[in-house]
Steps between C-alpha positions, in 0.01 A plus 500: 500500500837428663733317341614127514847470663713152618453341823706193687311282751709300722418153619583157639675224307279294267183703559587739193267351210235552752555867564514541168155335416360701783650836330388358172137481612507846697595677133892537521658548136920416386520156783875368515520215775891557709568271789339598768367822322220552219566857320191648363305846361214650619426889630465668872140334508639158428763525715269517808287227366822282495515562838179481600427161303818277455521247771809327373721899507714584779596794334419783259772656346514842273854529320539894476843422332794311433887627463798297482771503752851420559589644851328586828572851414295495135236343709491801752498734203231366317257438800594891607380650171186315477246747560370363818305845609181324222523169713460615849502839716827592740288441790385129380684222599662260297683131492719308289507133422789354276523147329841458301643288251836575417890487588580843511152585741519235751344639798122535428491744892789744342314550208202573711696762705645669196162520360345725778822682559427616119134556551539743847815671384318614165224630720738667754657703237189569297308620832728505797329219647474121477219211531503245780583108427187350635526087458142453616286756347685659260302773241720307220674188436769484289644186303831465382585189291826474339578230286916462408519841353126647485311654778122549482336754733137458560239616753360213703088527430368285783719619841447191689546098311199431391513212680360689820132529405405707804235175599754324743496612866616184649853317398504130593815333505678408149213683260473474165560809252198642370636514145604169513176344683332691178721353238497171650062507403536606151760262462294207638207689296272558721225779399218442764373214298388253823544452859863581634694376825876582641501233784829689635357898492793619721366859501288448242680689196411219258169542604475867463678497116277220404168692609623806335549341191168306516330863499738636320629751738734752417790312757676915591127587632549514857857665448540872667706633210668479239839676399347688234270668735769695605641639150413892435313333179222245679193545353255421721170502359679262252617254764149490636360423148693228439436340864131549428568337127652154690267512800240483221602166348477332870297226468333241755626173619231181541734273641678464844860579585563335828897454685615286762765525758584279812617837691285699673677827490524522142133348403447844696761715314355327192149658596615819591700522185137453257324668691762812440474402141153535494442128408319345773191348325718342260792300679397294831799387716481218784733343765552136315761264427494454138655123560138446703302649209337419177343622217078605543289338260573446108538891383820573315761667792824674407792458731812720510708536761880620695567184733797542755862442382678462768682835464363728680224328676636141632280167495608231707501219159493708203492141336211364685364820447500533195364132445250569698398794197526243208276280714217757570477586168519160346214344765290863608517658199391271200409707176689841541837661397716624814821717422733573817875704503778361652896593510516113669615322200553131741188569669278513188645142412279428827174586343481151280334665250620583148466889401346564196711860447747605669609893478825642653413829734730688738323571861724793605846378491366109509484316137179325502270271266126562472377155425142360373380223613119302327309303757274271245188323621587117509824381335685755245425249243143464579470876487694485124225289343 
């Protein structure tokens, strides 16, 4: 039986009660919520559930131990006696990642540098020879995090963010995170309970998330690795239990997941993209305006979607665009709930209509609100009594 030990996974701003309900329900014990962090217990098997199963992690962290320091030079001292030989063999390859909080460690690349100059000089002594730095592929990532005085050191479980699920093959212009997309649907609550649309698919990553949760995917599936495939501890026949434990609870999807974009080159990126996924007889995506469209007969339809902002992909009147969205809705769409993103705080006063939650999300570097909007049958008031 091997023991329980602590874990940190790292993710966006305001999607941490989320990852920790999803670590909740995969059987994670001791749960303390940080900003942009959820620490948590579990053992080896649990760590490669986490990153098999969470889809709102973009990280999986193992602390291996925490020192305080005072100068660059205690930090070079510390890292060099660590007994590194356990983590990783001299010919593996290694890399170094650094986030800092502090006034006497202000340079988060430094602290990188000092880090591996540690590592390989402990090795060169011990053996005469010293690993490579690989950035790309390294056999072990290593993450430093000092706060003021205190450095953690832990080994980086999942190589790779998370956020690269291995599915996408095309890149359209301006896409959407994949941890985000998937944080964005449990936040609007969608389970696979009716008919779904995103009228602006892009490259379809909205799509993809929402179909995986529908089924209940594990959302790492289609990755190639993960970090801890490359520790001298992976278990394998362990890791292949535990993908045949979550492939087990897949479950089938009776209702339609369709997109819509006006572009022709990414309605095909969007196809190529499911169809990597494995996802094809669930999602359906067609070359149509959404402002030409409306809903198909009376069944219950689920709309979430990333419109442009007019960052990083321009529209000639965001305002008149954006009208134009609070008009579809309001005269298309009668009967359903819609949910868009947007870092275009005047533009959304263009939509006319009045959100019924509002929830503040950063896409990359761009604050943004996810907003709700209800599109009743009839008048509001009508739809009251």
């Amino acid at each position: 039986m091997t023991k329980n030990f602590k874990m940190v996974a790292k993710t966006l701003f305001g999607m941490e009660e989320l990852l920790a309900q999803e670590l909740r329900q995969l059987g994670a014990s001791s749960i303390e919520i940080g900003t942009r962090n959820v620490s948590f217990e579990g053992d080896t098997g649990f760590m490669y559930k986490a990153n098999l199963c969470c889809r709102t992690a973009i990280k999986i962290l193992k602390p291996i131990t925490a020192f305080n320091i005072f100068t660059e030079e205690d930090l070079y001292k510390k890292i060099y006696e660590m007994p590194w030989e356990n983590y990783m063999d001299v010919k593996g390859t290694l890399a170094v990642n650094a986030t800092v909080f502090s006034e006497v460690f202000t340079h988060s690349q430094y602290i990188s540098l000092k880090t591996k100059d540690a590592i390989v000089d402990r090795f060169r002594d011990r053996e005469g020879v010293r690993p490579d730095v690989d950035l790309d592929h390294p056999s072990l990532r290593i993450n430093i995090h000092i706060d003021r005085n205190i450095c953690t050191v832990s080994l980086d479980s999942s190589g790779e963010s998370l956020h690269k699920r291995g599915y996408k093959v095309e890149s359209t212009l301006a896409p959407i995170n994949e941890v985000l997309a998937a944080g964005i649907l449990m936040l609007s609550g969608w389970q696979g309970q009716c008919d779904f649309l995103d009228p602006m698919c892009g490259g379809g990553t909205i799509l993809t998330e929402a179909a995986m949760i529908a089924c209940n995917i594990p959302p790492n599936l289609n990755r190639e690795e993960f970090g801890f495939e490359t520790w001298p501890d992976f278990d394998v026949d362990l890791y292949e239990k535990i993908e045949e434990a979550a492939l087990s609870k897949v479950r089938d999807f009776p209702h339609k997941i369709y997109g819509f974009d006006t572009d022709p080159i990414a309605v095909k990126k969007a196809k190529e993209n499911i169809k990597s996924a494995n996802l094809n007889e669930f999602i359906e995506v067609k070359q149509q305006d959404f402002f030409q469209s409306e809903k198909e007969g009376d069944k219950s339809l689920y709309i979430v979607f990333n419109p442009p902002y007019d960052e990083r992909i321009s529209v000639n009147d965001i305002e008149q665009f954006y009208g134009s969205i609070g008009n579809t809705l309001k005269r298309g769409y009668p009967g359903t709930q819609a949910w868009m993103i947007t870092s275009n705080m005047e533009a959304l006063k263009f939509v006319g209509l009045r959100p019924s939650r509002k929830i503040k999300l950063f896409n990359g570097k761009l604050e943004a609100k996810l907003v709700r909007y209800e599109m009743y049958e009839g008048s509001r008031k009508a739809s009251k009594q």
